[in-house]
C-alpha positions as CSV (number, residue, x, y, z in Angstrom):
1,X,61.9,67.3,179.4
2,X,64.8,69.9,180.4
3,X,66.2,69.6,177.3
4,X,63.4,70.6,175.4
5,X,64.2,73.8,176.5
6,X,67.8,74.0,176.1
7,X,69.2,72.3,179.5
8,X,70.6,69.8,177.9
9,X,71.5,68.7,174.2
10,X,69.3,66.3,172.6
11,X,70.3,63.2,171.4
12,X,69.7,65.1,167.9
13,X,71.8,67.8,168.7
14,X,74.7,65.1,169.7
15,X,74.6,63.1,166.9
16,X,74.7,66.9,164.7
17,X,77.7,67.3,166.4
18,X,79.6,65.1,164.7
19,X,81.6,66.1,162.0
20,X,80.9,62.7,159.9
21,X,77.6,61.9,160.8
22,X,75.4,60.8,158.1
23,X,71.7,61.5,156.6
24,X,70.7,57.5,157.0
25,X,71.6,58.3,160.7
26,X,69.8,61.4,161.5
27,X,66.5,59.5,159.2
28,X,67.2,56.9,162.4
29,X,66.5,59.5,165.0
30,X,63.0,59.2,166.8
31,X,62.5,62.7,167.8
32,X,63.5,63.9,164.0
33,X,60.3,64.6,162.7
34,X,59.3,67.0,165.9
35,X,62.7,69.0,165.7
36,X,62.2,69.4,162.5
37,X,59.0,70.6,163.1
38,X,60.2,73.0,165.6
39,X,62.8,74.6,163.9
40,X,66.0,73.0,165.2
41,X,68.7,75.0,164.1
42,X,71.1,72.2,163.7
43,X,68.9,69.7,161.9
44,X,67.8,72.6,159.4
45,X,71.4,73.7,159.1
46,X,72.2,69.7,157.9
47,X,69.4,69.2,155.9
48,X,69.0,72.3,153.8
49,X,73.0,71.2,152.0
50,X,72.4,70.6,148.0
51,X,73.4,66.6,148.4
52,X,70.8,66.4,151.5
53,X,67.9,67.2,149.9
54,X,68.6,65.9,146.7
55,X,68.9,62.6,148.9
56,X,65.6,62.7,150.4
57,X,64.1,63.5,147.4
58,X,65.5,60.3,145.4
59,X,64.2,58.9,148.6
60,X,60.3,59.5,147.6
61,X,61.0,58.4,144.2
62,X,63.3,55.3,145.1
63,X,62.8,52.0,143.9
64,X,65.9,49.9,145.4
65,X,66.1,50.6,148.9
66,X,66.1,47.6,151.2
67,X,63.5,46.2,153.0
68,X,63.6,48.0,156.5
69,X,64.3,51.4,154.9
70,X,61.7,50.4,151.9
71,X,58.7,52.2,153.7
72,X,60.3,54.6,156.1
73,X,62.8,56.4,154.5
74,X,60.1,57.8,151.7
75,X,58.0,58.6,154.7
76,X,60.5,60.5,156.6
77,X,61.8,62.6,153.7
78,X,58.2,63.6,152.2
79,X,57.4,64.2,156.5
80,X,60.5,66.9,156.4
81,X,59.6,68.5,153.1
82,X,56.1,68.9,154.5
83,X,57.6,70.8,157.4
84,X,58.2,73.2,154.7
85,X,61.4,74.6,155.5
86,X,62.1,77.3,153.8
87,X,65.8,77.4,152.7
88,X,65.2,73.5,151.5
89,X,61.9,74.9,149.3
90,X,64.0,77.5,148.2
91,X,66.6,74.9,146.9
92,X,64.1,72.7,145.2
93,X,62.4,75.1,143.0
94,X,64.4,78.1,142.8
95,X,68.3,77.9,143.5
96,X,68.6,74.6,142.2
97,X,65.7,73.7,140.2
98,X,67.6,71.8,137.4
99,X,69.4,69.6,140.1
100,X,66.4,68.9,142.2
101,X,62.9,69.3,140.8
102,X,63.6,68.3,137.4
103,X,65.3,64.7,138.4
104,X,62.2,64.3,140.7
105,X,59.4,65.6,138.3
106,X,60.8,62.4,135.9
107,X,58.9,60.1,138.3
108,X,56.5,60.7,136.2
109,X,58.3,58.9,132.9
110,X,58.2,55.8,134.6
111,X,56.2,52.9,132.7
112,X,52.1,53.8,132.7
113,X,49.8,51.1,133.2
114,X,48.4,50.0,129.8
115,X,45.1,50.9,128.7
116,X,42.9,47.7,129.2
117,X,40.2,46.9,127.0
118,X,37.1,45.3,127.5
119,X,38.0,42.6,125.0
120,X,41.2,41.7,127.2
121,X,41.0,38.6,128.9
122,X,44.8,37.9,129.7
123,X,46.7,39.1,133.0
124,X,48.0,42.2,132.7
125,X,51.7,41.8,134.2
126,X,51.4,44.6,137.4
127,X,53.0,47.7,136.0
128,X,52.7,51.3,137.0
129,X,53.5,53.4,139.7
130,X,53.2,52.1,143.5
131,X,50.3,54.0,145.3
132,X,51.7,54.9,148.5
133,X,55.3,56.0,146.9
134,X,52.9,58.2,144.2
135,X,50.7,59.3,146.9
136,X,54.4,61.0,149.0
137,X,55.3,62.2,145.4
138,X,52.3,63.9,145.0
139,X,52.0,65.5,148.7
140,X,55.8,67.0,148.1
141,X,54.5,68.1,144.8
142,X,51.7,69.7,146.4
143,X,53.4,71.4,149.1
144,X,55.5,72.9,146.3
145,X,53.1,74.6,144.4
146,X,51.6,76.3,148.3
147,X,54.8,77.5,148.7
148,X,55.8,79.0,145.1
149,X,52.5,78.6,143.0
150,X,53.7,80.8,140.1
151,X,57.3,79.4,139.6
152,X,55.9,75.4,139.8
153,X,52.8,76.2,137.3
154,X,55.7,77.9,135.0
155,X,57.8,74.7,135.4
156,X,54.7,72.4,135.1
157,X,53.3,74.7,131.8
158,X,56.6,74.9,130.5
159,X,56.8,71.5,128.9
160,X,53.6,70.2,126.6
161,X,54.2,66.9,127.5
162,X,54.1,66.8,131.5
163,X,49.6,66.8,130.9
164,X,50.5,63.7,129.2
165,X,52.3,62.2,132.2
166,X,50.0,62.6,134.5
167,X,46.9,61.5,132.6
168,X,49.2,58.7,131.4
169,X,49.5,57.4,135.2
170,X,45.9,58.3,136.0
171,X,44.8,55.1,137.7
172,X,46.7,55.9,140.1
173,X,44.5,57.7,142.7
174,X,46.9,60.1,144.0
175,X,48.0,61.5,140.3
176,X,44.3,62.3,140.3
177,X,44.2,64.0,142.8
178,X,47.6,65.8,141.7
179,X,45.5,66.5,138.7
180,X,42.7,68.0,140.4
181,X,44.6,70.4,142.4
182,X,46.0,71.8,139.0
183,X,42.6,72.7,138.2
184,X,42.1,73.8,141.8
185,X,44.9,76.5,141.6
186,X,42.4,78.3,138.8
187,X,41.1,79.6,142.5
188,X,44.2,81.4,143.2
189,X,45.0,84.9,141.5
190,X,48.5,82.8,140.7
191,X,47.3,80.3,139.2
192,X,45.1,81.8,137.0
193,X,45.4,80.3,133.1
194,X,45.7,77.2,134.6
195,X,42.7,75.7,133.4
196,X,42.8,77.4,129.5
197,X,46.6,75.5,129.5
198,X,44.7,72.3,130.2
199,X,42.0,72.4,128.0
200,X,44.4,74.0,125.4
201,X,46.2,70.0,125.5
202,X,43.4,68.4,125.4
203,X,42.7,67.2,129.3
204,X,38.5,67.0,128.5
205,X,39.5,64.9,125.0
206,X,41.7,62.4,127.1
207,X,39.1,62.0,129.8
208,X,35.9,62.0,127.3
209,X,37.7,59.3,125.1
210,X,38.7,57.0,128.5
211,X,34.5,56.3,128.4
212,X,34.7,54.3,124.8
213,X,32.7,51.3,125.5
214,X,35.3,49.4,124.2
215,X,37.7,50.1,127.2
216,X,37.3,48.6,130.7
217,X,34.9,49.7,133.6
218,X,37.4,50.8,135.5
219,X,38.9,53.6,132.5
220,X,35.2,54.8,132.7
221,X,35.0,54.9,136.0
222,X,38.0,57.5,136.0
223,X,37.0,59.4,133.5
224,X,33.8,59.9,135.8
225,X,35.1,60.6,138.9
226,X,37.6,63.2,137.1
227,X,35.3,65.1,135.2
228,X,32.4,64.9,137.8
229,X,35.3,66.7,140.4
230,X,36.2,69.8,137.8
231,X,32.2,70.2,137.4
232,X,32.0,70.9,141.1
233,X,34.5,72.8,141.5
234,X,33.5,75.1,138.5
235,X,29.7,75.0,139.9
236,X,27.9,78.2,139.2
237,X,24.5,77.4,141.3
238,X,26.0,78.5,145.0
239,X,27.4,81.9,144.9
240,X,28.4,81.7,148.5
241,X,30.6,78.2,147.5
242,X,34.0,78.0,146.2
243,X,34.4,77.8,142.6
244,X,36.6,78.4,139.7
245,X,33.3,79.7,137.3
246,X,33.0,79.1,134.4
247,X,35.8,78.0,132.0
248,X,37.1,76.3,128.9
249,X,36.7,72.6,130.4
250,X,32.9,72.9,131.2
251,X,32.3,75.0,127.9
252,X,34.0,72.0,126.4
253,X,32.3,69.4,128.0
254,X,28.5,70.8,127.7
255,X,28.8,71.6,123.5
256,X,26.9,69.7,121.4
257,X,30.3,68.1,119.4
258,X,31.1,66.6,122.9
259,X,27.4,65.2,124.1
260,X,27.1,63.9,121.0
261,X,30.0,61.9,121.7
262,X,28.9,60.9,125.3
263,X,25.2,59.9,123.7
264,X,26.8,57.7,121.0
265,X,29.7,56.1,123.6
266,X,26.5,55.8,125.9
267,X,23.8,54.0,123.2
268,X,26.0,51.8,121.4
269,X,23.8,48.8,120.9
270,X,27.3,46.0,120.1
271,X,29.9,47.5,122.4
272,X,30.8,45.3,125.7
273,X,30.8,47.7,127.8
274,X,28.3,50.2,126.8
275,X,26.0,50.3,129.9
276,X,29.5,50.9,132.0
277,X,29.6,54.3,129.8
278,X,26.0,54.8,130.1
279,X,26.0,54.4,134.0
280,X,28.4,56.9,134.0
281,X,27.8,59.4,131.6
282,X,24.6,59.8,132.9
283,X,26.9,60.4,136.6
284,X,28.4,63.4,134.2
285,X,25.1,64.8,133.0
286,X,23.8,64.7,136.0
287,X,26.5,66.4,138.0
288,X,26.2,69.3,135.0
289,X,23.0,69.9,135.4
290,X,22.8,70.5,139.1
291,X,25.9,72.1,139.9
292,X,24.7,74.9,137.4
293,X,21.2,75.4,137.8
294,X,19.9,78.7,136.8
295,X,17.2,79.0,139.2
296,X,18.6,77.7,142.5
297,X,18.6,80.8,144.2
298,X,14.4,80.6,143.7
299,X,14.7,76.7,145.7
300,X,13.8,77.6,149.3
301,X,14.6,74.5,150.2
302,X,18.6,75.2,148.8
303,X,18.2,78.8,150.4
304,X,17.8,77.2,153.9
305,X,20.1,75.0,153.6
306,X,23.1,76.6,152.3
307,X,22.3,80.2,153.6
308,X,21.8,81.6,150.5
309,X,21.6,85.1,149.9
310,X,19.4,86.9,147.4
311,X,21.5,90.3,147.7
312,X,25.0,87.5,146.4
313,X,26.0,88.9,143.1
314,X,24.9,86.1,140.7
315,X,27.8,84.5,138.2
316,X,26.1,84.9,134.5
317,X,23.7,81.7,134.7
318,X,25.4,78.7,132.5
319,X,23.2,78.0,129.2
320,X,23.3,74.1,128.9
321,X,20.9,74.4,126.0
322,X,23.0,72.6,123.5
323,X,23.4,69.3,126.1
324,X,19.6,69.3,126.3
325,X,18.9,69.1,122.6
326,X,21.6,66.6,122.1
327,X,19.6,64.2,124.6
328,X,16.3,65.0,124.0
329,X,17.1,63.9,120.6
330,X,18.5,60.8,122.2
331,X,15.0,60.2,124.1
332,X,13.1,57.4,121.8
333,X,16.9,55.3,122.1
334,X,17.1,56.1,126.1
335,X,13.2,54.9,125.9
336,X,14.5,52.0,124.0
337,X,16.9,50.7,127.0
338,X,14.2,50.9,129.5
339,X,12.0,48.3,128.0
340,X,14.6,45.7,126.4
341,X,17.9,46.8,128.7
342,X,21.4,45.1,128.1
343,X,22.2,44.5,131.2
344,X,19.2,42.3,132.0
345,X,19.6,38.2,131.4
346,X,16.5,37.0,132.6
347,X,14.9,36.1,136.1
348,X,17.4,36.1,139.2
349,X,17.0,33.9,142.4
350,X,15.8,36.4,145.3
351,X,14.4,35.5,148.8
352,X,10.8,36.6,147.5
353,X,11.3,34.2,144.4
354,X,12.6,34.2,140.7
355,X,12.7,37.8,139.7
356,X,13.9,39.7,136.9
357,X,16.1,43.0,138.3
358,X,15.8,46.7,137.1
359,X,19.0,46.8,136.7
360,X,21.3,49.8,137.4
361,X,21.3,50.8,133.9
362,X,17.5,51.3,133.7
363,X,17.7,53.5,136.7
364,X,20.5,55.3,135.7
365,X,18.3,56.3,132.9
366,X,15.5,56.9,135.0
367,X,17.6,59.2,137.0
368,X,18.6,60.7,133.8
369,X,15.1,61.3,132.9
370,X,14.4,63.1,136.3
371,X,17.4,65.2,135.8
372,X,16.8,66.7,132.3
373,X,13.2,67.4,133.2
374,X,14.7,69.7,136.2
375,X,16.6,71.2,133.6
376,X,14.2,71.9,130.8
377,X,12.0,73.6,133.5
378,X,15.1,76.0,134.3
379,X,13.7,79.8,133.0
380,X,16.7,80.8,130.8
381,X,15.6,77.3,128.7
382,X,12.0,78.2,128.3
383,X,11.7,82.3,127.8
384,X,11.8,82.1,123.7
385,X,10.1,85.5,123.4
386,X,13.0,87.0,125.2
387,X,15.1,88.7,122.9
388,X,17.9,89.4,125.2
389,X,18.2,85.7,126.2
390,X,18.0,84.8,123.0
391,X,21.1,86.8,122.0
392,X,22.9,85.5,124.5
393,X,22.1,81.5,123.6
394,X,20.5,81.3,126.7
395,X,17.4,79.7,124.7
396,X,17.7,77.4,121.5
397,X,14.8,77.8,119.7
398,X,14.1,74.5,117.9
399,X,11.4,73.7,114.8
400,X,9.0,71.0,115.2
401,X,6.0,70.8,112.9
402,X,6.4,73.9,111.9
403,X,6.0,75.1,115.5
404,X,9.3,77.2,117.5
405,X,9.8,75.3,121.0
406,X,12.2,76.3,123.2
407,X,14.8,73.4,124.1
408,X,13.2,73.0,127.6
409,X,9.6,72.1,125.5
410,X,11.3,70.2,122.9
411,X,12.8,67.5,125.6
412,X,9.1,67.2,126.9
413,X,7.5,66.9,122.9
414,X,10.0,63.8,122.8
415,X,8.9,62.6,126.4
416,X,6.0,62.5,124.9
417,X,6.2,61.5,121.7
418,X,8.6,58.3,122.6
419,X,6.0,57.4,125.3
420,X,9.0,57.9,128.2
421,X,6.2,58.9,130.9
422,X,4.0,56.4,130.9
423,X,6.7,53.5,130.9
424,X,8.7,55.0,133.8
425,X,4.7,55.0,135.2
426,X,4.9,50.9,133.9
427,X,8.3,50.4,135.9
428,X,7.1,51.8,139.3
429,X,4.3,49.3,139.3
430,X,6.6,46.3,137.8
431,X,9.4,46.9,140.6
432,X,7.3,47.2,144.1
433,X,10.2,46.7,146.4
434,X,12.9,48.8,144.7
435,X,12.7,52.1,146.7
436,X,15.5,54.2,144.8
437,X,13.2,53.6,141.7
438,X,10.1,54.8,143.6
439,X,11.6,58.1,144.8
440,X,13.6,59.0,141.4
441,X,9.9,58.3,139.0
442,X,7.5,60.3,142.0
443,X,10.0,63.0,141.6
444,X,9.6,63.2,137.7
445,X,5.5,62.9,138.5
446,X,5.9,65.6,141.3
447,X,8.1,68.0,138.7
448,X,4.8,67.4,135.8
449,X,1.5,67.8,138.0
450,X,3.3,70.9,139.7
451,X,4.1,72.5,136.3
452,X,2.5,75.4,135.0
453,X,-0.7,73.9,132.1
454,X,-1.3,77.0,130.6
455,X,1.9,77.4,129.0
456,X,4.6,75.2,127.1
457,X,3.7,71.4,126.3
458,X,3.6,70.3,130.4
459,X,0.3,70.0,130.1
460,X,0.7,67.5,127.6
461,X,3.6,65.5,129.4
462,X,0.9,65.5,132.4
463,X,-2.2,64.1,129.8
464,X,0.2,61.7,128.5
465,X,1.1,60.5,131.9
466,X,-2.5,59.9,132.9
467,X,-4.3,58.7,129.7
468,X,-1.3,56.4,128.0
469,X,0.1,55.6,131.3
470,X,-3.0,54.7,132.8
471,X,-1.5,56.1,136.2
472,X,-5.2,56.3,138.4
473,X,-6.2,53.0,137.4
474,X,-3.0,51.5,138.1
475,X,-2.8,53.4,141.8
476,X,-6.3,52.0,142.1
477,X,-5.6,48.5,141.1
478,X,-2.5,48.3,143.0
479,X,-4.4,49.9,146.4
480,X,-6.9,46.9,146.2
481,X,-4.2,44.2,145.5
482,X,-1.5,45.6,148.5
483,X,-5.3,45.5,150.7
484,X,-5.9,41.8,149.7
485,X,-2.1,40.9,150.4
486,X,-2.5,42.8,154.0
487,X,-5.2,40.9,155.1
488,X,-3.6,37.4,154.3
489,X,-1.3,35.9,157.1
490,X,2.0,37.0,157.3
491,X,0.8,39.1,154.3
492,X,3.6,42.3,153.2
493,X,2.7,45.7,152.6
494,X,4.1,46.6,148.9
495,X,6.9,48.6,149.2
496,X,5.9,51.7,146.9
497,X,2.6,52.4,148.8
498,X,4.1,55.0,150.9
499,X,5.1,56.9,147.6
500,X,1.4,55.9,146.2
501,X,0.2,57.9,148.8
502,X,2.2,60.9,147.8
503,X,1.6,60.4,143.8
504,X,-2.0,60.5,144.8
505,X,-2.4,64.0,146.6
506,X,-0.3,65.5,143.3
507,X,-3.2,64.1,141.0
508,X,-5.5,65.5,143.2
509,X,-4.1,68.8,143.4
510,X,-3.6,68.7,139.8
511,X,-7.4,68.1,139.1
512,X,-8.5,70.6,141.4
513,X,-6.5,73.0,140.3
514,X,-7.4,72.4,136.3
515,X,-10.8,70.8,136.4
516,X,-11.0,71.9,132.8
517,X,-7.3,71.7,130.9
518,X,-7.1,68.1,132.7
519,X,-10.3,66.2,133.6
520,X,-12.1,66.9,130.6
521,X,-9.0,66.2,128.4
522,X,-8.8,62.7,130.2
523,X,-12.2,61.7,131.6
524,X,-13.2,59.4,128.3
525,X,-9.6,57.5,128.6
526,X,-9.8,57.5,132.5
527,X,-12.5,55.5,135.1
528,X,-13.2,58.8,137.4
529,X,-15.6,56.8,139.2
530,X,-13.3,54.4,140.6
531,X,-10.6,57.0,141.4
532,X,-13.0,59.1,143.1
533,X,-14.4,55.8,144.9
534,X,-10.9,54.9,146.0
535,X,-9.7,59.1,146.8
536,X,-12.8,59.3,149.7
């Protein structure tokens, strides 16, 4: 180890000596990596020449290299880069940006991977770029923009067509996340602008169009992990959490032009791959919704968790207003799906027997369901006699009957109307074992029977639940059955009583609690007697 500390040359420092020693040599060294981590004059001396680094990075970007330098020479060079030297940094993006940068940046004009369509039944020949060479492109790239975020955002703003590029090779995982750390640098006083360029040419379009039903799975599948990513990172619910706030993408993305795009992408009833958009549009909507919820800072349960503090200057609360009208108004069609779903072809073989499945579509909407009743209960969707909120579009007031609702009321009149309640109710029973079901419908029940009655139509989402859905009687009838099934041999516990037990103590609170707005609304449609029998 002497020579570590200068008793004796290494055998880096030898082979430097040389007056015609090459690059491929010095890439052979095994200690090259840790001297060039360490500063080695020498090695920093030869590497930081215009024809050295221009080598290493054609390197990255190299598609002939033979076999034994195929994997390790991109590996190497991208390694030294990231040692982020700066005289070589300096070269790449500012002395000799033309030479360097430019020439490596055309990576991305190489041949994208066609668009596939569900309709397409042929092999696509392999095209587009190789994941582990994109994935060293994309770290050099990366360590770029740390080092000089202003001058590569310049470069990167400076031609229209580079957003293009890199959504054109988006199924390639590590041009995503190339793409998401664009966004990311909206964090950094630098990079500010970043996100108004990219919405500017059209980056929420490209992605909102990649979930046509017509395309395949997989295009909607990017589109949704893309667009999920840039509502997190613009979240406005955590104060205390990093975030870019609110910007042009998410104002984008939450208008009505654009959810009405999503809802008719989502409920196309001839498309092939509709419930592909669905499953993960609803992914989107729900990601929306609780990444900027108004009224987080009242959870308890988030303020424990996440350390929340009251005294935390608030960003202005998001008004998703315009996304809840659009589906409300999509409620009867949503309704639709649950009872005759298209991903459902009959019975399947199951170790309990022939069963038909719930399908992940129906509990995506289920979810869906859950979700836009949290958000119609947010305040700044409710208040319509607000006149400041108002102003600001916090509230939509919407005309029903002749009668203003706010948009968080107007989602429950078409819960109501289009029967939703009571056949989410229908599907708890109908699906015994399927425990992601259970825990998604109890929370909608838990959200309605915990609701204020005496304002705002919750009261009738709650009356709707127990007369047309029939909910006590069913609890009651499904108690006596799992008791039966108990006491055969062998006999199974069904798998939703634990929740049973739960939904129970709500209706009880609920009836204590409104003896009059309740149980004398429902005790002509509903056998009090037996729920009482069975409640002791």
């Amino acid at each position: 180890m002497f020579w570590r500390f200068g008793f004796n040359n290494s055998a880096l420092d030898s082979l430097l000596d040389k007056a015609d020693v090459t690059l491929e040599e010095v890439l052979e060294e095994e200690d090259l990596l840790q001297e060039a981590k360490s500063s080695n004059p020498k090695l920093i001396e030869f590497l930081c020449k215009p024809d050295k680094v221009k080598t290493l990075l054609n390197y990255i970007i190299a598609t002939d290299l033979a076999e034994p330098q195929r994997f390790k020479y991109p590996f190497l060079a991208s390694e030294i880069i990231a040692c982020e030297i700066q005289q070589m940094i300096d070269m790449i993006v500012i002395d000799h940006k033309e030479e360097l940068l430019v020439p490596f940046w055309s990576y991305l004009d190489r041949q994208a991977q066609p668009t596939r369509r569900a309709s397409d039944t042929t092999t696509i020949e392999e095209t587009g770029l190789d994941s582990l060479q994109a994935s060293y492109f994309c770290k050099t790239i990366g360590i770029l923009l740390s080092k000089y975020p202003i001058e590569m955002m310049n470069f990167i703003q400076s031609d229209s067509e580079n957003l293009n590029k890199i959504l054109a090779h988006l199924q390639t995982s590590a041009i995503m996340d190339l793409l998401l750390t664009l966004v990311r640098m909206e964090e950094l006083s630098e990079g500010k602008g970043v996100v108004k360029w990219l919405s500017e040419h059209g980056l929420l379009e490209n992605l909102i169009n990649r979930l046509d039903p017509y395309l395949d799975s997989e295009e909607h599948s990017i589109a949704q992990q893309c667009i999920c990513e840039i509502v997190r990172m613009s979240q406005t619910s955590l104060p205390d959490s990093p975030s870019i706030g609110l910007n042009d993408l998410i104002i984008n993305l939450k208008s009505e032009e654009t959810m009405q795009k999503l809802a008719k992408f989502m409920l196309d009833p001839e498309a092939p791959n509709a419930t592909s958009t669905l499953v993960n549009g609803v992914s989107i909507i729900i990601d929306i919704i609780r990444h900027n919820n108004a009224d987080l800072e009242n959870d308890p349960t988030v303020t424990g968790l996440y350390g929340y503090s009251t005294n935390t200057t608030r960003p202005k609360p998001v008004s998703l207003a315009d996304m809840l009208k659009v589906m409300s108004d999509h409620i009867p069609q949503f309704t639709h799906l649950l009872l005759k779903p298209r991903s459902v072809n009959g019975p399947v073989r199951t170790t309990l027997g022939d069963i038909e499945p719930l399908g992940f579509e129906r509990l995506k909407i289920c979810e869906l369901f859950a979700e836009l009743l949290h958000c119609s209960n947010m305040s700044n969707l409710n208040n319509i006699n607000s006149e400041e909120e108002q102003q600001q579009e916090q509230v939509r007031i919407i005309k029903v009957d002749n009668e203003e609702l706010s948009v968080g009321d107007y989602l429950k009149s078409k819960f109501v109307t289009s029967k939703a309640m009571p056949i989410c109710v229908d599907l708890f029973f109908a699906f015994p074992w399927n425990n992601f079901l259970h825990y998604v419908i109890y929370d909608m029940l838990h959200q309605v029977f915990n609701g204020r009655m005496d304002v705002g139509l919750n009261r009738q989402l709650a009356i709707s639940i127990l007369k047309e859905g029939q909910l006590t009687d069913k609890i009651v009838i499904a108690q006596k059955a799992n008791d039966e099934e108990c006491a055969k041999p062998k006999g199974m516990r069904a798998g939703y009583m634990g929740h049973l037990t739960f939904i129970s103590d709500e209706i009880m609170k609920l009836f204590e609690g409104y003896p009059e707005t309740i149980v004398l609304a429902i005790k002509d449609d509903v056998d009090m007697e037996n729920w009482a029998a069975y409640y002791r």
